[in-house]
NUDREN-866110 format. One record per residue (C-alpha): residue in three letters; residue number from 0; x, y, z. Coordinates in steps of 0.001 Angstrom, whole numbers, padded with zeros to 6 digits. Example, Ala and Ser with C-alpha at 12.3 -4.5 7.8 and 13.67 -1.06 7.14 Angstrom:
2
[r ALA; 0; [012300; -004500; 007800]] [r SER; 1; [013670; -001060; 007140]] 
***
This chain:
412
[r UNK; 0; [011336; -070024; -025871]] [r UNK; 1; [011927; -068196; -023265]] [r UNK; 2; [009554; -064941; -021796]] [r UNK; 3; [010244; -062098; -020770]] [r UNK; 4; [008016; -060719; -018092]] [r UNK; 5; [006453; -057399; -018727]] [r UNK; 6; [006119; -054746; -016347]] [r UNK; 7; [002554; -054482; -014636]] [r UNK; 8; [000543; -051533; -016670]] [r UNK; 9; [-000427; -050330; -012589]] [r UNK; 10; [003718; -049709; -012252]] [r UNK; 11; [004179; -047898; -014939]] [r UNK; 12; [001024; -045654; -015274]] [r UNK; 13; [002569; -044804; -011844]] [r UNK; 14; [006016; -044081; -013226]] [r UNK; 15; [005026; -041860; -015758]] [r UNK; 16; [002348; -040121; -014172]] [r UNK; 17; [004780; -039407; -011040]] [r UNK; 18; [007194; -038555; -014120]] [r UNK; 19; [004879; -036047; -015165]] [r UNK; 20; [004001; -034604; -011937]] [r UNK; 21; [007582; -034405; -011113]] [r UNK; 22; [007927; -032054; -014585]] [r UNK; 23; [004996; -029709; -014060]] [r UNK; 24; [006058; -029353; -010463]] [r UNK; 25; [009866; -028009; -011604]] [r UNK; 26; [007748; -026286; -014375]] [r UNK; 27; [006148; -023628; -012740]] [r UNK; 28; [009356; -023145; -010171]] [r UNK; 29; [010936; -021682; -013691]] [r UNK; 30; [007845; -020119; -015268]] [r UNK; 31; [008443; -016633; -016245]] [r UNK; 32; [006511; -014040; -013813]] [r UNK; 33; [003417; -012550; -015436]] [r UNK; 34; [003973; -008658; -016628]] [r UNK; 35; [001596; -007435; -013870]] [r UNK; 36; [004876; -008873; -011099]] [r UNK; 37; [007539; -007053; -013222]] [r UNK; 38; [005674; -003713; -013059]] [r UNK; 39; [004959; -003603; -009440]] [r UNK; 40; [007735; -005247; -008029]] [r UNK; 41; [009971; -002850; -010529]] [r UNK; 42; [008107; 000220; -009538]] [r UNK; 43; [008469; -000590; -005750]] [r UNK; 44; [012252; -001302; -005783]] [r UNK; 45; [013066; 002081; -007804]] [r UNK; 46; [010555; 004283; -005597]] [r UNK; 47; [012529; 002365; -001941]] [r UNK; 48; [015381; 003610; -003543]] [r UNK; 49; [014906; 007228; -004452]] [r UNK; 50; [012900; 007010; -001176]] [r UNK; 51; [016163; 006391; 000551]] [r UNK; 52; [018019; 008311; -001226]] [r UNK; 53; [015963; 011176; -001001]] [r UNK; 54; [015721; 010531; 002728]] [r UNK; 55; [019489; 011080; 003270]] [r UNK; 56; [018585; 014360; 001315]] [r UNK; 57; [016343; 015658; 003412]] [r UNK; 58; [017392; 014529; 006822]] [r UNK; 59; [021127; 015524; 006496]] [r UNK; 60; [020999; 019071; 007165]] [r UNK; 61; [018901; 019134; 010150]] [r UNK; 62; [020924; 016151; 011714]] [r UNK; 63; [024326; 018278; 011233]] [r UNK; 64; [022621; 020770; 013123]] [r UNK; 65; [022009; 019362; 016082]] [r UNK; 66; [025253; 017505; 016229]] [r UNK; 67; [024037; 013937; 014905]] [r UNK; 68; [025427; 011833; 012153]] [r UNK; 69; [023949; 012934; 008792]] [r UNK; 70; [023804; 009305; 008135]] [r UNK; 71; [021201; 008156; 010820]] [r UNK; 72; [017847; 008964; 009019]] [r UNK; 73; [018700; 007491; 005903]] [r UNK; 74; [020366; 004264; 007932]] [r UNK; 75; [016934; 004301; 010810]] [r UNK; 76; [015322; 003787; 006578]] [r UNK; 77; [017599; 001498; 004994]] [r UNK; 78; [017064; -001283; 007631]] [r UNK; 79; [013173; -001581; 007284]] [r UNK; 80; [014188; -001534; 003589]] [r UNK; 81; [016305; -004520; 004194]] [r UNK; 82; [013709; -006309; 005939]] [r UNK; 83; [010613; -005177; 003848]] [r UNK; 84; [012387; -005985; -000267]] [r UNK; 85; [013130; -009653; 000959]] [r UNK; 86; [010152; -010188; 002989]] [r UNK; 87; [007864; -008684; 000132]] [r UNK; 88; [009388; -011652; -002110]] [r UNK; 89; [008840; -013938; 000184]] [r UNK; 90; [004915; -013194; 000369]] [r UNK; 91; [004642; -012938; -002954]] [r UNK; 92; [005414; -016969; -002966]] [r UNK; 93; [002540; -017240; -000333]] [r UNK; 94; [-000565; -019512; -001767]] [r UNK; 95; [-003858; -017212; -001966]] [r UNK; 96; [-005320; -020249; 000442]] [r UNK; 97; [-003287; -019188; 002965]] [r UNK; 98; [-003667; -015319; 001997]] [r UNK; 99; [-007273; -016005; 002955]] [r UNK; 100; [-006879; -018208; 005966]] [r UNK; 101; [-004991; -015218; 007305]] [r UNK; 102; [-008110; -012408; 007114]] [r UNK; 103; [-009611; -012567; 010071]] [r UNK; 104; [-006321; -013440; 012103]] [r UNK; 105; [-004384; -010054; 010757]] [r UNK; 106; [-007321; -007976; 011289]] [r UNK; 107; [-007518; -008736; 015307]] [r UNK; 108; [-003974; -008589; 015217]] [r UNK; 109; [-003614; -005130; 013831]] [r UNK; 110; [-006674; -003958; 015946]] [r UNK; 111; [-005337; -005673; 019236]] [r UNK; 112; [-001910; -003399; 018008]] [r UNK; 113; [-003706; -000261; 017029]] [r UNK; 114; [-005169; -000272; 020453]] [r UNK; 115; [-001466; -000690; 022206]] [r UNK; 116; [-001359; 003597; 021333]] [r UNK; 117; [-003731; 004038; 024523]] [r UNK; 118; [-000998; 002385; 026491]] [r UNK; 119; [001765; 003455; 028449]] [r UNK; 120; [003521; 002475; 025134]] [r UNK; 121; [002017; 005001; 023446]] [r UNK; 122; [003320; 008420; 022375]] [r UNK; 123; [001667; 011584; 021126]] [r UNK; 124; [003281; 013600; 018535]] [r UNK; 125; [001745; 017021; 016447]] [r UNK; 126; [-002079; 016245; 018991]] [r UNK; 127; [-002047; 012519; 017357]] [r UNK; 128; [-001513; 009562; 019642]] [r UNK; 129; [-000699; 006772; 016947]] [r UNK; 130; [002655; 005547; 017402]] [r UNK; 131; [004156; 003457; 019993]] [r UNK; 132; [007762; 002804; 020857]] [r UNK; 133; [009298; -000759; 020705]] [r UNK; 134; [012739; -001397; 021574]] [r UNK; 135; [013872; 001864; 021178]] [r UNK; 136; [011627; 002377; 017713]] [r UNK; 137; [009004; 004022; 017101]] [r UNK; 138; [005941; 001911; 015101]] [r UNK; 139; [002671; 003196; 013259]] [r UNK; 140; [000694; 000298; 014185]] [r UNK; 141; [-002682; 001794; 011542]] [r UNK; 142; [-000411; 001114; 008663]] [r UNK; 143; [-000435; -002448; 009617]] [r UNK; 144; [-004308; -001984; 009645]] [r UNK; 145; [-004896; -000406; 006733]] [r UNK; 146; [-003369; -003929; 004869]] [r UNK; 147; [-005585; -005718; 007152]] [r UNK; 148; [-008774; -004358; 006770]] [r UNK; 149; [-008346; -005084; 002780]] [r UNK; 150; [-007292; -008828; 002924]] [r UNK; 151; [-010408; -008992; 005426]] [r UNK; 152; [-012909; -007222; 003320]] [r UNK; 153; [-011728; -008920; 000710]] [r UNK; 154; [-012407; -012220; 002606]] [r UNK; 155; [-015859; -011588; 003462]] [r UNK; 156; [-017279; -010799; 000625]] [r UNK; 157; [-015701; -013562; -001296]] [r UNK; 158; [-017828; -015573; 001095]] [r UNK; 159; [-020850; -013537; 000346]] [r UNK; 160; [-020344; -013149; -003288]] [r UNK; 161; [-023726; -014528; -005051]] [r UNK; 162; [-025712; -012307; -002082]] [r UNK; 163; [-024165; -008824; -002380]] [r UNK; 164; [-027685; -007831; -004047]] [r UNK; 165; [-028611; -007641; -000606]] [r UNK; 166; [-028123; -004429; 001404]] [r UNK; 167; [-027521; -006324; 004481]] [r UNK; 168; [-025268; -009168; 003588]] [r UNK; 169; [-023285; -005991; 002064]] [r UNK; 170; [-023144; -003759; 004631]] [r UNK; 171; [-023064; -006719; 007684]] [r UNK; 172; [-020398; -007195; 009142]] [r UNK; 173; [-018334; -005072; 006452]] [r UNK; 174; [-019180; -001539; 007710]] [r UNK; 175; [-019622; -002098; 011379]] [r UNK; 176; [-016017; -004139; 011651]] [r UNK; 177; [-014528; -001480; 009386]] [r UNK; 178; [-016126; 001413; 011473]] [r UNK; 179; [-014766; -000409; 014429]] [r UNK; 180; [-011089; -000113; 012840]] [r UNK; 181; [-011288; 003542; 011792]] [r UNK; 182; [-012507; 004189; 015322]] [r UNK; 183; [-009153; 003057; 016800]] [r UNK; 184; [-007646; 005515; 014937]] [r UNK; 185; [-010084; 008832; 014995]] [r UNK; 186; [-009521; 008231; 018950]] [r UNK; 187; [-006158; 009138; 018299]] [r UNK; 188; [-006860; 011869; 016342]] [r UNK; 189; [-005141; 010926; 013281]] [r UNK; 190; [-007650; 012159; 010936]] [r UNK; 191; [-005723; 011548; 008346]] [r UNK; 192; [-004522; 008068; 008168]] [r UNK; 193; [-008836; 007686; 008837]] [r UNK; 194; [-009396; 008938; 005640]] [r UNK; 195; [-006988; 006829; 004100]] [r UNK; 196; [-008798; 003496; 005755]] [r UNK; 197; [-012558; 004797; 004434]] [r UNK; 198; [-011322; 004939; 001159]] [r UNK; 199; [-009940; 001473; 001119]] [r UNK; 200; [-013504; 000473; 002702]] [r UNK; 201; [-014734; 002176; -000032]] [r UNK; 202; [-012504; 000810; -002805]] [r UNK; 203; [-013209; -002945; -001620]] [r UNK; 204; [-016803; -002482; -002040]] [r UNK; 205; [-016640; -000696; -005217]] [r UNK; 206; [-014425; -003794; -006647]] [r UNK; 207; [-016880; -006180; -005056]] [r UNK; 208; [-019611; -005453; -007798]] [r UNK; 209; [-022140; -004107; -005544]] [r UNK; 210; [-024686; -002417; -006451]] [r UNK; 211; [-024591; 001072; -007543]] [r UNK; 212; [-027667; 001583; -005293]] [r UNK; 213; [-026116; 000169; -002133]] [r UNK; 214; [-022576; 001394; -003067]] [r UNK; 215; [-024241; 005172; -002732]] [r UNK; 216; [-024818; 004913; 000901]] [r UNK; 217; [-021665; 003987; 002720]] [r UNK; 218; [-020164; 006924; 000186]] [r UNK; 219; [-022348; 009120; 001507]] [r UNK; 220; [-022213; 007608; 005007]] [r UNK; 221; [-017826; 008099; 004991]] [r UNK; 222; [-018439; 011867; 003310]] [r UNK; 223; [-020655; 013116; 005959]] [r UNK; 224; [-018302; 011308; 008748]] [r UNK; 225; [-015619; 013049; 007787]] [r UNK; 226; [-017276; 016239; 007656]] [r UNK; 227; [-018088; 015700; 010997]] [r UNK; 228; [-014902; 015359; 012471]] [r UNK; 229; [-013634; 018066; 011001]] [r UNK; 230; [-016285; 020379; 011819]] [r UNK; 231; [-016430; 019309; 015686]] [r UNK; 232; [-012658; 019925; 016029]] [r UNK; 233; [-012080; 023850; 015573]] [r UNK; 234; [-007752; 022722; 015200]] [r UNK; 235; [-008896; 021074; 012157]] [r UNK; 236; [-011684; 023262; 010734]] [r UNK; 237; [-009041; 026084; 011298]] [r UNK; 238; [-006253; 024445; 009143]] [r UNK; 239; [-008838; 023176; 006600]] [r UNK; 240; [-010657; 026412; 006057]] [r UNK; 241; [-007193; 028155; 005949]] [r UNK; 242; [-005923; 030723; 002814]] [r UNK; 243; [-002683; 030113; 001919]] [r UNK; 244; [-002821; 031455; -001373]] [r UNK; 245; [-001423; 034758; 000332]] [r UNK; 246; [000952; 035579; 003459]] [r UNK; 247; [-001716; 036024; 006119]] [r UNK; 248; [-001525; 033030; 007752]] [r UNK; 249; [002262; 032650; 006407]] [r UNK; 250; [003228; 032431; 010459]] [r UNK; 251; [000405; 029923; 011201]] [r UNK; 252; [-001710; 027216; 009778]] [r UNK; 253; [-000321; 027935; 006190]] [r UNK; 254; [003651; 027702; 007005]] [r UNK; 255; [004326; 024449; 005862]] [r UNK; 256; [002197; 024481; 002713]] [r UNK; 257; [003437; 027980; 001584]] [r UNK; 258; [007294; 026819; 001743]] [r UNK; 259; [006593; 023946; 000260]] [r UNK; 260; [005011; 025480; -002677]] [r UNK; 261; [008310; 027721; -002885]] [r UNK; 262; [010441; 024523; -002762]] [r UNK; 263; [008531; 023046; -005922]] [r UNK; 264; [008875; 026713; -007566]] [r UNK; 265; [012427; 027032; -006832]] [r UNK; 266; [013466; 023460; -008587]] [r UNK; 267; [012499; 025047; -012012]] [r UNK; 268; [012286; 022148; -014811]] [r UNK; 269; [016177; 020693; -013949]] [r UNK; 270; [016549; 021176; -009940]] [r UNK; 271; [018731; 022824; -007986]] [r UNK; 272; [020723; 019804; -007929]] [r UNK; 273; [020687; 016722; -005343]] [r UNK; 274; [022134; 017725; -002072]] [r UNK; 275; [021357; 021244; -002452]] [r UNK; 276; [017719; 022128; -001144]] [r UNK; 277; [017364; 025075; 000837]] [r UNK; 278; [014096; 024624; 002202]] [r UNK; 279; [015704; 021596; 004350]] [r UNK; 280; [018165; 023800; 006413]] [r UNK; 281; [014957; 024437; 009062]] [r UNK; 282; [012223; 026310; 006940]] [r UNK; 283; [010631; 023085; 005855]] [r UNK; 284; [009334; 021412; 008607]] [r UNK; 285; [008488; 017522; 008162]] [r UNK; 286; [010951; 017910; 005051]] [r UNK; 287; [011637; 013994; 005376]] [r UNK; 288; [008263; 012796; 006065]] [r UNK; 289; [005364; 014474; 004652]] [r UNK; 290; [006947; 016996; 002410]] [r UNK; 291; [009394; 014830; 001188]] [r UNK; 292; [008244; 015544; -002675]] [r UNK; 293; [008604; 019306; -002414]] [r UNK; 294; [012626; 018690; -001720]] [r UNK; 295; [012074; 016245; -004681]] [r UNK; 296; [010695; 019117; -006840]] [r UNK; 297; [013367; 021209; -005133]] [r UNK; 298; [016628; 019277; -005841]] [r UNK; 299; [015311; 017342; -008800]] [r UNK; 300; [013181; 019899; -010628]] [r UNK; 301; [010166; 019237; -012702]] [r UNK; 302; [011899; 016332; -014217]] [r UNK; 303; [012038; 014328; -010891]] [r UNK; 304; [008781; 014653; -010054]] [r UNK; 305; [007439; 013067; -013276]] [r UNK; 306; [009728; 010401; -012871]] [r UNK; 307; [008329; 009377; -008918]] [r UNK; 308; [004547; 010215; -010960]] [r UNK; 309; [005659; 007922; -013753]] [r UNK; 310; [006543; 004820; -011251]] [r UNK; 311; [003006; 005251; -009612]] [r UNK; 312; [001489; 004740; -012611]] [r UNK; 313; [003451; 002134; -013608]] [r UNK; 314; [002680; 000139; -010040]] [r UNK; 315; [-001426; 001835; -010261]] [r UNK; 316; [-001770; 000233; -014342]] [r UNK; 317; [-000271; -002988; -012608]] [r UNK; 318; [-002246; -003688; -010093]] [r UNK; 319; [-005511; -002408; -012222]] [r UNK; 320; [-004398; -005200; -014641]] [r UNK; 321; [-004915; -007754; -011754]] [r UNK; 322; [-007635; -006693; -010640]] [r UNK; 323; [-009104; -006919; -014183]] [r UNK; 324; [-007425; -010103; -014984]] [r UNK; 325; [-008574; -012236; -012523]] [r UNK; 326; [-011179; -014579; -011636]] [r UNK; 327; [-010803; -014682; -008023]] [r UNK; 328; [-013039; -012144; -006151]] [r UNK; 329; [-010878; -012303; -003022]] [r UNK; 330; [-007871; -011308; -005077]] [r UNK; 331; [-010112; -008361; -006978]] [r UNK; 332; [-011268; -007173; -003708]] [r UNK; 333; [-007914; -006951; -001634]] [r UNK; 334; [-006015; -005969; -004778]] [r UNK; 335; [-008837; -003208; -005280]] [r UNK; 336; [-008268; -002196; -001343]] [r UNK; 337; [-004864; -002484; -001634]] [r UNK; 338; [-004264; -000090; -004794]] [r UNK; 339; [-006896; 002840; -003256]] [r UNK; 340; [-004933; 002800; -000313]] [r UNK; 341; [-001364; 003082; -002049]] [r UNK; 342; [-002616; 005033; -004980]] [r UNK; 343; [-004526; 007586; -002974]] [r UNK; 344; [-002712; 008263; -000327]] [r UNK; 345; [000344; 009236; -002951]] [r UNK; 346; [-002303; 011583; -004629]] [r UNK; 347; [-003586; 012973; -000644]] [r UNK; 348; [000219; 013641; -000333]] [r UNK; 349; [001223; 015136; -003407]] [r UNK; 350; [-001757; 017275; -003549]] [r UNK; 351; [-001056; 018387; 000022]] [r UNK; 352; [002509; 019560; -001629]] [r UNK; 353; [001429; 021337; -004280]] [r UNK; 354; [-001392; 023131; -002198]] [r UNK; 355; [-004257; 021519; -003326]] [r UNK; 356; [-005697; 019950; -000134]] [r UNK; 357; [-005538; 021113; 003123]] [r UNK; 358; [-002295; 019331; 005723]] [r UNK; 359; [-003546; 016502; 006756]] [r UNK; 360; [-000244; 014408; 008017]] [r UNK; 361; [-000427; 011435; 005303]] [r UNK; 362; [002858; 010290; 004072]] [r UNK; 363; [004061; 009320; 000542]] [r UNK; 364; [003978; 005801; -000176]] [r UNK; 365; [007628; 004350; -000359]] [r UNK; 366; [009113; 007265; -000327]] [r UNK; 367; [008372; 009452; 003025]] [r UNK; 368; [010802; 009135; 006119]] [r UNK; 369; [008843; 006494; 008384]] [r UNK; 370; [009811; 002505; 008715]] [r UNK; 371; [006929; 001173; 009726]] [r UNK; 372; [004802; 002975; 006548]] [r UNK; 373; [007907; 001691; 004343]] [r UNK; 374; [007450; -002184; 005848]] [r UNK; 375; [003572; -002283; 005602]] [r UNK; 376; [003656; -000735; 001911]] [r UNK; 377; [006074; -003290; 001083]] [r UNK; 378; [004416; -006329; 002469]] [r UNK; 379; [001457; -005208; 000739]] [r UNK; 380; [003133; -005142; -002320]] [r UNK; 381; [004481; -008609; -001625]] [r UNK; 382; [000693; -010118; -001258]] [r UNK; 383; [000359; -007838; -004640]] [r UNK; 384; [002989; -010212; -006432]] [r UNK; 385; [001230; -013148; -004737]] [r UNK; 386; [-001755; -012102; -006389]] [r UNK; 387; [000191; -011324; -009872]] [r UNK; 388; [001485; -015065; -010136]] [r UNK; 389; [-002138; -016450; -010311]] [r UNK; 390; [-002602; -014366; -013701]] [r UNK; 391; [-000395; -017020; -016479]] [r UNK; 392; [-002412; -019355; -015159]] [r UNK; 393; [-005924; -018437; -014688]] [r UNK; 394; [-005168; -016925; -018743]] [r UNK; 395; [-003711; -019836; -019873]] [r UNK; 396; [-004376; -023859; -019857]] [r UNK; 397; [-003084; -025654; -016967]] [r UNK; 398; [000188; -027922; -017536]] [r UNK; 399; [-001891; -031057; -016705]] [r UNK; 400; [-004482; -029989; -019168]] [r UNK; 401; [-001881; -029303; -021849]] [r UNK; 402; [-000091; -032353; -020689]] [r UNK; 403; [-003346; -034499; -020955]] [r UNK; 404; [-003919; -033236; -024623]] [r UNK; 405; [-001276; -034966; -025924]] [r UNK; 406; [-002399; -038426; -025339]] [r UNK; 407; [-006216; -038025; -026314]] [r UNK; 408; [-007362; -037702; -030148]] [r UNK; 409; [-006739; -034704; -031952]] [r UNK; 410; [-009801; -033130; -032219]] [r UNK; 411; [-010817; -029828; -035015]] 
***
């Protein structure tokens, strides 16, 4: 009789199990995206492009004006757009390893960059010296840092995570680095974009888990800090302790605010329509940058202005969802950073709009007149969606697991 010789069991475990690997590997190229990466990355897209569109809006009747193409503004816009969507995608494929690798390298980088201001590179615009011009354009190297100084918080006290009980494992090196950042900045005078990096301070430790005790002090720490600086600069005291809620100061610290409260009023519930703003022919300044929302109120009405609140919220429940789904305390931390920095710097602006809080020079996320604010809120976004495509999996079984159940016994 004749045999037939039967494949070595060594050859085909291998087989199957490359087989296998081979399936789970084309698996999770096709998995569907977790509901947290649909609302930001949905919420981000629509708020670039009513950013942009807006943008054109606002910038058009000024650049007529002087003689330049009412298409410049929008177009200066459009091309960090072009670079920021893809490249947001593209980090949002980015392993966490490498997310974390990256901390301490992106925070001397955006430090080492901050500090380029001081240079002959730098320019001073409105008493703040925090841009510098590249090439013909004109960067805001502290939005860079503010993304920084979350991924490396976030770092740290991952590493540190069964001691934050400890005042000193919390507060070393977390508060002297970060004071060290906001520094950089409060030397150019920008108190406002120094605000905007204590609160994301403040946010990662909050997210950490510390303490309430030991969360208490850097609060109190950051409050009385930034009653100080505004205190020993009279320019600031001046604009903070201003009344605009009358026309005394209409010619001086309270011009801006008071026309943009007349550009919300004058929008009604429908708008005046698109296009048609008044407040942009000169009487606004910073129409495209600051005050962008009160020509969105203006043009769009009441109805536009819940639809930009509505896509905040949908990108703030989001990222809240990650940061509550996950496991990771890196990706809690950052995410935490990263959504008090986008979060409350739209609320800083809008309330500055509306009259609320005193003109402090903060921008509106996605939406203001400013590439370099548009590229860093997009790449944070993209390390966002990074973070969002860990969720299916830290909820559910892993495809080896589930793969692995279906050869053992069936157990109750």
């Amino acid at each position: 009789m004749t045999q037939v010789e039967r494949p070595h069991r060594s050859d085909t475990g291998s087989t199957g199990s490359g087989g296998l690997a081979a399936r789970v590997s084309l698996g999770r190229r096709f998995t569907p995206v977790s509901t947290e990466f649909l609302m930001i990355a949905s919420a981000a897209l629509m708020l670039t492009i009513f950013g942009l569109v807006m943008v054109l809006s606002a910038t058009s009747a000024t650049a007529v004006s002087n003689g330049e193409n009412p298409m410049d503004g929008a177009l200066r816009q459009g091309i960090f757009a072009v670079l920021g969507v893809p490249l947001m995608f593209l980090i949002s494929r980015l392993p966490i390893a490498f997310l974390k690798r990256m901390a301490w390298p992106a925070l001397f980088g955006a430090i080492a960059l901050q500090l380029l201001v001081f240079t002959p590179l730098g320019i001073e615009d409105g008493g703040n010296r925090n841009w510098i011009m590249i090439a013909g354009f004109t960067l805001q190297p502290s939005e860079f840092l503010k993304l920084a100084l979350a991924l490396w918080i976030g770092f740290v006290l991952m590493r540190k995570q069964t001691m934050l009980g400890t005042w000193h494992q919390v507060f070393i090196p977390v508060v002297p680095v970060g004071a060290l950042a906001i520094a950089t900045v409060i030397a150019g005078k920008d108190l406002g974009t120094a605000m905007v990096l204590v609160i994301i301070l403040l946010g990662c430790l909050f997210f950490s888990g510390v303490k309430l005790r030991l969360f208490i002090l850097p609060v109190l720490l950051g409050v009385v800090a930034v009653i100080a600086l505004a205190i020993t600069s009279p320019d600031r005291m001046r604009r903070i302790t201003a009344t605009c809620s009358d026309m005394s100061a209409y010619t001086g610290d309270c011009y801006q605010s008071i026309h943009g409260v007349w550009g919300m009023a004058s929008g009604g519930v429908f708008g005046v329509g698109l296009g048609n703003s008044q407040e942009k022919y000169g009487w606004l300044p910073a129409a495209g940058n600051d005050f962008i929302f009160a020509i969105v109120g203006e043009e769009l009405g009441l109805i536009g202005c819940i639809v930009v609140l509505a896509l905040f919220t949908l990108f703030t429940v989001g990222a809240f969802h990650i940061i509550r789904k996950t496991a990771d305390p890196f990706i809690r931390v950052a995410a935490g950073g990263i959504t008090v920095w986008i979060t409350g710097q739209a609320v800083f602006n809008i309330g500055v709009v509306i009259g609320l809080f005193p003109v402090m020079g903060v921008p509106l996320p996605f939406m203001s007149q400013g590439g370099t604010a548009l590229l860093a809120v997009l790449i944070a976004c993209g390390v966002l969606l990074s973070f969002a495509r860990t969720i299916p999996v830290a909820e559910g079984r892993s495809p080896g697991r589930a793969a692995s159940a279906g050869r053992g016994k069936v157990t109750r």
